[in-house]
C-alpha positions in Angstrom: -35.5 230.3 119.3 -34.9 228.8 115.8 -35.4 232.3 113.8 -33.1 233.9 116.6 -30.3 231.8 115.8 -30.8 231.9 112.0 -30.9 236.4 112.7 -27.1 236.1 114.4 -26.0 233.4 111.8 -27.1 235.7 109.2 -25.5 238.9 111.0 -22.4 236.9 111.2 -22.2 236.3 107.8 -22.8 240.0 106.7 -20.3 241.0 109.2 -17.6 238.7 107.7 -18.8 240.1 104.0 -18.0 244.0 105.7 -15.1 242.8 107.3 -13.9 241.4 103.6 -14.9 244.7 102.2 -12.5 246.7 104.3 -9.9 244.5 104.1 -9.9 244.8 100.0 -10.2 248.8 100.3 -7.5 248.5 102.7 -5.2 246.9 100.3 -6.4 249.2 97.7 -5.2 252.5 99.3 -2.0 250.7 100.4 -0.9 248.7 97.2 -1.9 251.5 94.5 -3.5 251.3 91.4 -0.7 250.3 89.1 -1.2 246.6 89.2 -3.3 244.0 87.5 -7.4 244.6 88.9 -8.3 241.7 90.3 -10.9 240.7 93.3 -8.7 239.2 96.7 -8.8 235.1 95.8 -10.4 234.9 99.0 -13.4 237.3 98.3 -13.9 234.5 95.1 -15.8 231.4 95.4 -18.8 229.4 94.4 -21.1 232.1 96.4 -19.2 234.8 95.0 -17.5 234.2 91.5 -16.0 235.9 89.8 -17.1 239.0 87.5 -14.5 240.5 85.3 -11.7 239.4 83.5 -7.7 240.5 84.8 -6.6 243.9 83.4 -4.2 246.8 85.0 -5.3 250.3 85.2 -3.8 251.7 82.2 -5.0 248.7 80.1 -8.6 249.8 81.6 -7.7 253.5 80.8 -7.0 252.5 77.2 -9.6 249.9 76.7 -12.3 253.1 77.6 -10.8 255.3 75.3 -9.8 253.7 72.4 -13.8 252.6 72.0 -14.9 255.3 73.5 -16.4 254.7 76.4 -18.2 256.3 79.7 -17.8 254.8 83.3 -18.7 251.3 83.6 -19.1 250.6 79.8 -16.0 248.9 79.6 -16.8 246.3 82.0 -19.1 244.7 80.0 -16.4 244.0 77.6 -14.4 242.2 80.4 -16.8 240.0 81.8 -16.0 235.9 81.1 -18.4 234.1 78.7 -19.8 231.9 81.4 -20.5 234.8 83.9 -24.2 235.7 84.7 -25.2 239.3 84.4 -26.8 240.1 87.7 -30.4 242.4 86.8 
């Protein structure tokens, strides 16, 4: 009965992780791209800290060009000291 009740507890918990999703993309699509990038404050916590460092979209834009960059390279550069690198 035990393992049954850990199986919802963790179903729950993925649920309220999906439902967090949608709610960012949600906000996404409505608010626009034009303002600083940044997770929801409450999608950050001890679980889930966070990854990058603030920047807008055209700061991003100019970051990747200016070193020439690909997707995703960029991001490295905006990543706190103290963050781990998940492998």
């Amino acid at each position: 009965m035990t393992d049954l009740v850990e199986l919802v507890l963790v179903l729950i918990k993925v649920m309220m992780d999906l439902v967090k999703l949608v709610l960012v993309l949600v906000k996404v699509m409505t608010r626009g791209l034009a303002e600083i990038l940044e997770p929801l404050p409450e999608l950050v916590d001890d679980h889930y800290p966070r990854l990058f460092l603030f920047i807008d979209c055209e700061g991003y834009r100019k970051l990747r060009y200016s070193k020439n960059l690909h997707d995703g390279e960029a991001l490295a550069l905006l990543q706190p000291p103290t963050t781990f690198k998940l492998e």
